[in-house]
C-alpha positions as a Markdown table, in Angstrom:
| # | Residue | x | y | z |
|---|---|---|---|---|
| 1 | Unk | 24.0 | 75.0 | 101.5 |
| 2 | Unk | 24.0 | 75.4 | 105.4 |
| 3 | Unk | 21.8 | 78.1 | 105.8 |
| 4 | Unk | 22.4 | 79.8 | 109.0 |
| 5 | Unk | 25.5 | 81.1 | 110.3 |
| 6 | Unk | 25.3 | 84.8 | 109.3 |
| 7 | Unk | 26.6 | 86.3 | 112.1 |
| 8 | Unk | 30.3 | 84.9 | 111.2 |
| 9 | Unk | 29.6 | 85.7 | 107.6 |
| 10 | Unk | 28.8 | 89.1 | 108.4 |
| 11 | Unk | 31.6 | 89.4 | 110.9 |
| 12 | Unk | 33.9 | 87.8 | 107.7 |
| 13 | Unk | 32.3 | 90.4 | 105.5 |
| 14 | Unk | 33.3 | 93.5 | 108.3 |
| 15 | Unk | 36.5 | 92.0 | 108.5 |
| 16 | Unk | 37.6 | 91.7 | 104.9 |
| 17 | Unk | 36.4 | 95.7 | 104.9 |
| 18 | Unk | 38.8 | 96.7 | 107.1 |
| 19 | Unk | 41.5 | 94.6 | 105.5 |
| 20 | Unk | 40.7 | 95.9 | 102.1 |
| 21 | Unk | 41.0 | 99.9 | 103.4 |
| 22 | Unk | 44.3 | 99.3 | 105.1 |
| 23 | Unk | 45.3 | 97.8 | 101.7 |
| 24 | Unk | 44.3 | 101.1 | 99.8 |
| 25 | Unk | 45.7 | 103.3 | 102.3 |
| 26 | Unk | 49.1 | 104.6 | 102.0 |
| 27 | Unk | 51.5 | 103.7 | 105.4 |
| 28 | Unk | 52.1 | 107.4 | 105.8 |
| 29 | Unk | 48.7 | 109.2 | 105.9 |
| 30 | Unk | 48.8 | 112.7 | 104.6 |
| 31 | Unk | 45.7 | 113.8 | 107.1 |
| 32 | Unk | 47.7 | 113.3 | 110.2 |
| 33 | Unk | 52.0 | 113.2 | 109.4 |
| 34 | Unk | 51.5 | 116.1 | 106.7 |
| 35 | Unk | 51.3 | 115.7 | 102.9 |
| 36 | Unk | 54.4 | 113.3 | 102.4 |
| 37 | Unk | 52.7 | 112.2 | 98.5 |
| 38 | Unk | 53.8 | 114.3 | 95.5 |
| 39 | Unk | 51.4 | 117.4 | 94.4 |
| 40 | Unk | 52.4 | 118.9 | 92.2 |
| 41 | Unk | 54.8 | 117.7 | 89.4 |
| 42 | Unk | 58.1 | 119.6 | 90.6 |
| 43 | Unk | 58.0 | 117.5 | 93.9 |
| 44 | Unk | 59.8 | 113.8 | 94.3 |
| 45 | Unk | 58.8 | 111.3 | 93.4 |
| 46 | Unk | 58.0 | 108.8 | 96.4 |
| 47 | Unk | 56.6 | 105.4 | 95.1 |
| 48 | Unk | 53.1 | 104.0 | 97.1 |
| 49 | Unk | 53.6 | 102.1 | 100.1 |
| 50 | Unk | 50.7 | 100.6 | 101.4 |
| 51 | Unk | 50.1 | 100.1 | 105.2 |
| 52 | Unk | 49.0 | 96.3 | 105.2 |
| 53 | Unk | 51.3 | 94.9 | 102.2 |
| 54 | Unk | 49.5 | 92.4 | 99.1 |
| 55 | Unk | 51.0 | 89.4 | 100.9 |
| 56 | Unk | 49.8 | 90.0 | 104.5 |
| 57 | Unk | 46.3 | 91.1 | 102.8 |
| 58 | Unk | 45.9 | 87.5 | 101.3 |
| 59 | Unk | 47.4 | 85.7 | 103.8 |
| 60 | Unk | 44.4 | 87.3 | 106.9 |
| 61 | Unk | 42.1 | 86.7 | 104.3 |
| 62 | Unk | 42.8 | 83.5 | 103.9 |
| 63 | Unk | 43.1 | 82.7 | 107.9 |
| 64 | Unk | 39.9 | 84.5 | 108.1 |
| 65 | Unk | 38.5 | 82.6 | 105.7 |
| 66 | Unk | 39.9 | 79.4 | 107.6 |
| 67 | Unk | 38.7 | 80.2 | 110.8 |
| 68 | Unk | 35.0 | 81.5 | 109.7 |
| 69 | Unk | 34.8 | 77.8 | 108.4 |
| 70 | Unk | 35.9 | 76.1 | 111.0 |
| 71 | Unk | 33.4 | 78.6 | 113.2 |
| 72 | Unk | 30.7 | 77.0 | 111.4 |
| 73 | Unk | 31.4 | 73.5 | 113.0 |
| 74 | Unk | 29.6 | 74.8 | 115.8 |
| 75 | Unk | 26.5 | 75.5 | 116.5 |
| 76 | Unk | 27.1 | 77.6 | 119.6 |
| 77 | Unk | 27.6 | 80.4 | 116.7 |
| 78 | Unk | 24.1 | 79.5 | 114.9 |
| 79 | Unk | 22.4 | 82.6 | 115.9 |
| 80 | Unk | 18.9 | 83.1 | 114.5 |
| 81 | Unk | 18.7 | 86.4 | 112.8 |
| 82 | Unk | 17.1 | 88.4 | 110.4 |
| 83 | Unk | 20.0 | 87.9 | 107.0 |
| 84 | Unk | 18.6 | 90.5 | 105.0 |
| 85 | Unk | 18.9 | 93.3 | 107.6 |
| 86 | Unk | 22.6 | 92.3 | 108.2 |
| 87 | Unk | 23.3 | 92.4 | 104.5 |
| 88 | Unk | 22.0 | 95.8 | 103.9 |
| 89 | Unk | 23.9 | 97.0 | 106.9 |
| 90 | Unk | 26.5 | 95.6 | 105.2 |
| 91 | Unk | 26.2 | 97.0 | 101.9 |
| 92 | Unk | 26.0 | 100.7 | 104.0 |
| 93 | Unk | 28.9 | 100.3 | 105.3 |
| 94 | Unk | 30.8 | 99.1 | 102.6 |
| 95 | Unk | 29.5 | 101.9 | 100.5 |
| 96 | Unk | 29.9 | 104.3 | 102.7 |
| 97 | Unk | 33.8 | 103.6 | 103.9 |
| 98 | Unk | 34.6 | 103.2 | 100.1 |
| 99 | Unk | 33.1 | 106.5 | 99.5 |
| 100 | Unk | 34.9 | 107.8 | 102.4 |
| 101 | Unk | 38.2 | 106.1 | 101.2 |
| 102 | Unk | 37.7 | 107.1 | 97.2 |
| 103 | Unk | 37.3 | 110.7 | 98.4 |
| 104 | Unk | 40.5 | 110.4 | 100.9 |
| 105 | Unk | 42.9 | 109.4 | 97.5 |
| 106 | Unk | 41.4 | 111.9 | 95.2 |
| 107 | Unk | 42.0 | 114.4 | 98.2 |
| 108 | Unk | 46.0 | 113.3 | 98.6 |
| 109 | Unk | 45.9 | 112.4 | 95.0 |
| 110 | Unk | 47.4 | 108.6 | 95.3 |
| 111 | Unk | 46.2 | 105.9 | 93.7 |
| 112 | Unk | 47.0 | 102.2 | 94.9 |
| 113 | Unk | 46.7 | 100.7 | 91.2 |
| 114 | Unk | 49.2 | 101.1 | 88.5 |
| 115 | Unk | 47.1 | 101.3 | 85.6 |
| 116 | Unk | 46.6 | 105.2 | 86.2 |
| 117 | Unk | 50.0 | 106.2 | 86.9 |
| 118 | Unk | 52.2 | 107.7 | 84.6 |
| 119 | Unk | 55.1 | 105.9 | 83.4 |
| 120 | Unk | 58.8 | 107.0 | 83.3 |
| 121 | Unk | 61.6 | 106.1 | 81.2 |
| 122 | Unk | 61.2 | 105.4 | 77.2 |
| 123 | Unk | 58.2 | 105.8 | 75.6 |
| 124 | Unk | 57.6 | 103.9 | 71.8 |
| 125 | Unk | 57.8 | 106.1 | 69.2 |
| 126 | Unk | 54.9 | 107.9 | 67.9 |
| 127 | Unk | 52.8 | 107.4 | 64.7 |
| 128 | Unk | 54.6 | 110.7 | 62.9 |
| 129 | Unk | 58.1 | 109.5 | 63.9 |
| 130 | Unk | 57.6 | 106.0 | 62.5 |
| 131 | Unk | 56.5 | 107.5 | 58.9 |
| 132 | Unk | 58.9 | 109.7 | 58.7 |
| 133 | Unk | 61.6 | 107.5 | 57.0 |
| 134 | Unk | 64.8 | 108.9 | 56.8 |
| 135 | Unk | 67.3 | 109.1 | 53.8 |
C-alpha cells in the first residue's frame, strides 16, 4: 500500500536468506570438521542437528519482521530506487545459494525434513501377511 521502502524489504528478503541456510545446515559441517553424518548404512546413526534451531529461526524472523516495520516509520530509509532490479538480484541470489545449499546436502547426504528419512522400529504388516489367515 506504501509503495517505497524497498531497500528494507530487500535487506528483510537478504536477511531471511541467510536465516533460512543456517536452518538447513547441519551444526557440524562435514566440509570443514570431517564427515561426522552417516554414509553408508553400517555407520551410526547421529540424528540432524541444525545450526540455528526452529525456535530461534521464527523468533529473528519475527524481530526482523518487527523492526523492518517499524524501519518504515521513517522516511530517512525511503530511498528512491529502481524495485525491479533489486528483486531480480534477489531472486539470483536466492537461486543461486539454494542451489549451492541443495547440492551441499545431496553431497553429505542429510536432509533437514523428515518426510525422506527412513523410519526405525515396527513397520505395519504388509498386504501378504494380513491375508494369510492362520488356522
Amino acid at each position: 500500500m506504501v509503495q517505497g521502502f524497498y531497500i528494507i524489504t530487500y535487506a528483510l528478503g537478504i536477511y531471511i536468506i541467510q536465516l533460512l541456510i543456517a536452518f538447513l545446515s547441519p551444526q557440524v559441517d562435514p566440509e570443514v570438521d570431517g564427515p561426522t553424518l552417516p554414509t553408508r548404512g553400517s555407520d551410526e546413526f547421529r540424528p540432524f542437528v541444525r545450526r540455528l534451531p526452529e525456535f530461534k529461526f521464527w523468533y529473528s524472523l519475527s524481530k526482523a519482521v518487527c523492526i523492518a516495520f517499524v524501519l518504515t516509520f521513517f522516511s530517512a530509509f525511503d530511498v528512491p530506487v529502481f524495485w525491479p532490479i533489486l528483486l531480480f538480484y534477489w531472486l539470483v541470489l536466492f537461486v543461486s545459494t539454494m542451489k549451492r545449499q541443495i547440492m551441499h546436502m545431496v553431497k553429505y547426504k542429510y536432509v533437514p525434513f523428515t518426510f525422506g528419512k527412513q523410519r526405525y522400529g515396527k513397520k505395519a504388516p504388509s498386504t501378504d501377511e494380513r491375508s494369510v489367515s492362520k488356522p
